[in-house]
C-alpha positions in Angstrom: 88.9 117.5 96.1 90.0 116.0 99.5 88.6 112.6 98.0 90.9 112.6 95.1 93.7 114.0 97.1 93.2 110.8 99.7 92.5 108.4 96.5 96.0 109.3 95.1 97.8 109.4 98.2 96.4 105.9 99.2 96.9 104.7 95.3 100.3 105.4 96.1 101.3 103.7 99.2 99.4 100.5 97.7 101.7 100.6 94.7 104.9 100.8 97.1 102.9 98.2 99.2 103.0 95.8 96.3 106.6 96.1 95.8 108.2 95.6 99.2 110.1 92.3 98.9 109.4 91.2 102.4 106.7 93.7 103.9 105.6 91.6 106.7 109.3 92.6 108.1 107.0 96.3 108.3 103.7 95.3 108.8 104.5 94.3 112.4 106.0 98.1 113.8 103.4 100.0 112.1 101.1 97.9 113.5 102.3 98.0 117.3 102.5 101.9 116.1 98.8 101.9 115.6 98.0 100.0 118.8 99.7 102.4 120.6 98.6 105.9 119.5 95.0 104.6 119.3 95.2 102.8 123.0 96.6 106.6 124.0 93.5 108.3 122.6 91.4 106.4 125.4 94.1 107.4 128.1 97.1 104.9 127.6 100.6 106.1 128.8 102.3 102.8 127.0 104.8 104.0 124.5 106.2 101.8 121.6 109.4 101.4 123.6 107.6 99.7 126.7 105.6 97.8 124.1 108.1 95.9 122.1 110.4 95.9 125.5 107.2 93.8 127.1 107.1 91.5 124.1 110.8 91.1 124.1 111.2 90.8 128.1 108.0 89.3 129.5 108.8 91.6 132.7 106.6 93.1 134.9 107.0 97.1 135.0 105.6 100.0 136.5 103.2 100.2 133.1 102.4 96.7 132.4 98.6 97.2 132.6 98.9 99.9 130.1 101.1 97.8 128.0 98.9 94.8 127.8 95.8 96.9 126.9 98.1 98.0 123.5 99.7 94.2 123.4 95.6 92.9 122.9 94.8 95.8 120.3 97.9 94.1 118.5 96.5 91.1 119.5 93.0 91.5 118.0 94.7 93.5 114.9 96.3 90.6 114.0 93.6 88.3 114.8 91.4 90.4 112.5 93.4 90.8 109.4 94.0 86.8 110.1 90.1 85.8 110.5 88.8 87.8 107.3 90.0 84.6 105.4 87.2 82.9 106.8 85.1 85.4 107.7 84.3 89.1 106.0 83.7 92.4 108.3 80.4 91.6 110.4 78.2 92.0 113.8 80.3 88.4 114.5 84.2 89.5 114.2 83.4 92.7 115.9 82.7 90.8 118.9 85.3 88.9 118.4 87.7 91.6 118.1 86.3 93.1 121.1 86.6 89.8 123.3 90.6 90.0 122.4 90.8 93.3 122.7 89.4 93.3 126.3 90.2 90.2 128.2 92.5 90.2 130.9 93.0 94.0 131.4 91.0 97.4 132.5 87.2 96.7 131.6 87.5 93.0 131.3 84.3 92.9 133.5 81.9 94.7 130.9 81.2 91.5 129.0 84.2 91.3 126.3 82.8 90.0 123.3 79.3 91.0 124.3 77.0 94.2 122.9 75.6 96.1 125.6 72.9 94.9 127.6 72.7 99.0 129.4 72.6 102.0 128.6 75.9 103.9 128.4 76.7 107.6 127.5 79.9 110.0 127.0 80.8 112.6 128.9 82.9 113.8 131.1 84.6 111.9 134.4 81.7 111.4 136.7 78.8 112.8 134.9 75.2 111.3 134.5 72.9 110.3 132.0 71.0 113.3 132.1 74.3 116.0 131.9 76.3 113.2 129.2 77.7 114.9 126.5 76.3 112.4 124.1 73.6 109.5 124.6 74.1 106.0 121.8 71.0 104.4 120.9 68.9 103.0 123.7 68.5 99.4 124.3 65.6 98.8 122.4 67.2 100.4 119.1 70.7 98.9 119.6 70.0 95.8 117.5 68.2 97.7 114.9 70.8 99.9 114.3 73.7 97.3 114.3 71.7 95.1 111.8 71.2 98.6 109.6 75.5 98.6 110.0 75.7 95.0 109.0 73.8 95.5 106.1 75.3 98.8 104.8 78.6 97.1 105.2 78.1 94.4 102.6 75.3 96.3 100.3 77.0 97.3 97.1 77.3 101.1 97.1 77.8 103.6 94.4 80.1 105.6 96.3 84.2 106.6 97.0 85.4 103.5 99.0 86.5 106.1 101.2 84.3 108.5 102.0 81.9 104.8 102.7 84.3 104.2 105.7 84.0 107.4 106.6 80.6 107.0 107.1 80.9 103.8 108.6 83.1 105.0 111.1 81.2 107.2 112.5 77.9 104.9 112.3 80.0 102.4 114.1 80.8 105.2 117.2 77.3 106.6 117.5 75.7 103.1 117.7 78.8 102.5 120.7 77.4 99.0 121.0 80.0 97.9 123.8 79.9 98.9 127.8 83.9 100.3 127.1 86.2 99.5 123.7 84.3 101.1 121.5 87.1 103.6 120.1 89.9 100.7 119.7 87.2 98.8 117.9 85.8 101.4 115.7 89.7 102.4 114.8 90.5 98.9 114.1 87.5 98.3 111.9 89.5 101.0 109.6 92.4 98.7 108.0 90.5 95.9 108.2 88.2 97.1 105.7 90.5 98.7 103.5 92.4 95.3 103.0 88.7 93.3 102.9 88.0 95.7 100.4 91.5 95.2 98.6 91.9 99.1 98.0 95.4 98.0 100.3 97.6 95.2 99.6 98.8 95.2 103.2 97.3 96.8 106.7 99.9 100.0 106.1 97.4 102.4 106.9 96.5 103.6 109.9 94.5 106.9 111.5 95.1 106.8 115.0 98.1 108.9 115.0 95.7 111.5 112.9 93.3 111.4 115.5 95.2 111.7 118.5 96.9 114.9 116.9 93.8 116.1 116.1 91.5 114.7 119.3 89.3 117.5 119.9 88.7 118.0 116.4 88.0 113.9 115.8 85.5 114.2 118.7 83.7 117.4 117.6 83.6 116.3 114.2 81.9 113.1 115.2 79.2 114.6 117.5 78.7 117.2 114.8 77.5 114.6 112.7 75.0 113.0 115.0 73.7 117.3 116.3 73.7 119.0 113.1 74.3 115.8 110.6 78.1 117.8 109.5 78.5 114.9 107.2 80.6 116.7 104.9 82.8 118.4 107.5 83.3 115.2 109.0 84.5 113.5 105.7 86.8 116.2 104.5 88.5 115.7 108.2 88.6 111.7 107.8 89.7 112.4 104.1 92.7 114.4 105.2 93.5 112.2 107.8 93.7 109.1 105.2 96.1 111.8 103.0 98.2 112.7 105.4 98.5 108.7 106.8 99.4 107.6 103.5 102.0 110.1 102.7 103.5 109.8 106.2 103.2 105.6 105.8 104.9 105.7 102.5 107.9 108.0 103.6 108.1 105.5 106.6 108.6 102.8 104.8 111.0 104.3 102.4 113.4 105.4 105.1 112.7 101.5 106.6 113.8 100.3 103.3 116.7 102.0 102.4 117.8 101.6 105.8 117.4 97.7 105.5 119.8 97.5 102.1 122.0 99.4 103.9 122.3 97.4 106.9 122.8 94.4 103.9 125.6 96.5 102.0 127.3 97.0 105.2 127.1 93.1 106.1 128.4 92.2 102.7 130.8 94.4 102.8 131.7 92.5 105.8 131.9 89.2 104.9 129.2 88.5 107.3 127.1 84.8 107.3 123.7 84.0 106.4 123.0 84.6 109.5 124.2 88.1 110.0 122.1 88.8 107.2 118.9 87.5 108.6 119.5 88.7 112.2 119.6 92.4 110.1 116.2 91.6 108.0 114.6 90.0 111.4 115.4 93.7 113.7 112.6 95.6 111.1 110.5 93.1 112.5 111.6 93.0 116.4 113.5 95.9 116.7 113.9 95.2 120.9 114.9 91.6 121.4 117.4 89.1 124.1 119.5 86.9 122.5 117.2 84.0 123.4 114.6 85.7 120.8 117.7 85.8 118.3 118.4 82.2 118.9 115.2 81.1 118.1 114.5 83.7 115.0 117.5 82.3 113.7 117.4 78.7 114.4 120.9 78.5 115.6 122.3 78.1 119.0 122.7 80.9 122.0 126.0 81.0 121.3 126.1 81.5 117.5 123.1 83.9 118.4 124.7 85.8 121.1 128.0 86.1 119.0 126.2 87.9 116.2 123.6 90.3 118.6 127.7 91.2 120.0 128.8 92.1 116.8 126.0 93.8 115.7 126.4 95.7 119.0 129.9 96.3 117.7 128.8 97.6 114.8 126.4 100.3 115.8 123.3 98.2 114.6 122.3 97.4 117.9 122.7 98.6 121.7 122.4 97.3 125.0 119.0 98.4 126.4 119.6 97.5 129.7 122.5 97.7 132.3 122.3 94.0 133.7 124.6 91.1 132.4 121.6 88.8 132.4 118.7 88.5 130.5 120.3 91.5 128.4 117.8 93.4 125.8 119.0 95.3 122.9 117.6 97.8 120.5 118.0 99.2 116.9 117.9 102.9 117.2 117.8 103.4 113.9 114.6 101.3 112.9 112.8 102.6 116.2 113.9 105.9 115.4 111.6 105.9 112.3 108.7 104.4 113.3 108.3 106.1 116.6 109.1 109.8 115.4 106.2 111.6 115.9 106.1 113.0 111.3 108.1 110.9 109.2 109.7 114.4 108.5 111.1 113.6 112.5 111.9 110.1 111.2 114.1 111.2 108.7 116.2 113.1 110.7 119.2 111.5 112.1 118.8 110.0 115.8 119.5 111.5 119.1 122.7 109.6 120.1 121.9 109.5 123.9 121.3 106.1 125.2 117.6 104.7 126.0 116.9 103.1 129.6 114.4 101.0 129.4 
């Protein structure tokens, strides 16, 4: 039942997936969504906010090192989905997702792009080997067990795509083959194998804001699996996590959707340019950006570029993110408004009209 259930609901948002006109104008918020709730399962304050408000700004800030741990899980998201043209899901691009994923911030000194050369264990703050809440495989069966991964990952199986990732989701956490990283990995491994596995047209799915929702329950169902081998509790819950993700993507990108023809009917309506029309299209994809980021999306010059950010200003499309005159930033409370709502049932309620400080 909960396979079906998450079959359908995935069959769905594929279908919708396929018939986006431009989805790569969503790809890019849901996933900087997904690199944000996952980085906040391992103890990340960033928020989306600071996120895209980093990418747009280049400033330093009180949460910068947060913020570039979530701008390299984007970073090795997108690196991943890029390198599986060349190279499918293996032992090789996971270290090379982990190397992105790790240089440069917290944890940059245990080996990025390295397995394990120690033991390590999970527990909690300060604890010991012998008191760990759970002990991974011991150095001499690390390989082993990583080559028994490698293998079950391109062995044809005669089994619900799904409920396989399941399974090799958890595999991928008990083996916990890095010194730190190994939860951003594990829950990046997730879209990439649904789109090397074509069962997704486009990396729209995404469980990390299942997990964190549900973080003791993701934890305890994993360890239940490797104490009392709960494989079938621990399926159902990964099951109803890819449900609920699919129905919550696919009402997401709806709402993103019919907010973008509006935006267009509005313009048109207008009389607005060309390049009115693709400053709109370009804010689903940027939603926090200066003018200088306008001027170069749009290939025009500041001026032309800041002219249209005013009018869009004007128009209620945008808003001024930050009280300075210089190097101004400006959001789209609408389109953040959907993707950072904590339910898409939040994200299709109308947003608060009090203004963000960045």
């Amino acid at each position: 039942m909960a396979t079906s259930a998450a079959d359908q609901a995935l069959s769905e948002l594929a279908g919708a997936a396929r018939n986006i006109p431009n989805p790569y104008l969503l790809i890019n918020q849901f996933m900087r969504r997904e690199a944000v709730l996952s980085s906040r399962i391992e103890g990340t304050q960033a928020s989306l906010s600071d996120l895209l408000y980093f990418e747009a700004a280049e400033e330093k800030n009180p949460k910068t090192v947060d913020v570039r741990e979530v701008h390299n899980y984007v970073r090795a998201l997108e690196f991943g989905l890029k390198r599986l043209s060349t190279l499918p899901v293996s032992l090789r691009l996971i270290r090379e997702l982990h190397e992105k994923l790790m240089s440069n911030v917290r944890g940059q000194e245990k080996t990025p792009g390295e397995f394990r050369a120690s033991q390590n264990w999970i527990g909690s703050s300060g604890c010991t080997l012998m008191d760990a809440t759970y002990v991974p495989p011991p150095l001499f069966e690390l390989m082993p067990c990583l080559g028994d991964l490698e293998k079950y990952l391109h062995a044809p199986v005669e089994m619900p795509p799904l409920l396989r990732l399941s399974y090799i989701h958890y595999q991928f956490e008990a083996i916990h083959p890095f010194l730190d990283g190994n939860g951003r990995v594990g829950r990046l491994l997730i879209p990439l194998l649904l789109c090397e596995w074509k069962i997704l047209p486009q990396p729209l799915l995404y469980l990390s804001a299942y997990f964190e929702k549900n973080r003791s329950a993701y934890y305890d169902g994993l360890l239940a699996v490797s104490r009392k081998a709960a494989w079938e509790d621990w399926a159902i819950f990964f099951l109803r996590g890819v449900e609920q993700q699919s129905k919550d993507a696919l009402k997401r990108a709806v709402l993103l959707q019919e907010l973008a023809k509006n935006y267009r009917l509005r313009l048109q309506q207008g009389r607005e340019s060309a390049v009115a029309l693709k400053l709109a299209d370009q804010l689903f994809s940027t939603p926090i950006l200066t003018v200088s980021a306008a001027e170069k999306h749009l290939g025009v010059t500041y001026a032309t570029a800041n002219l249209h950010v005013n009018r869009f200003v004007r128009k209620g499309i945008l808003r001024k993110a930050t009280l300075r005159n210089w190097n101004r930033v400006f959001i789209a409370p609408e389109i953040m408004h959907i993707i950072e709502a904590s339910t898409a049932e939040e994200a299709e309620k109308p947003p608060g009209m009090s203004e963000q400080e960045l």
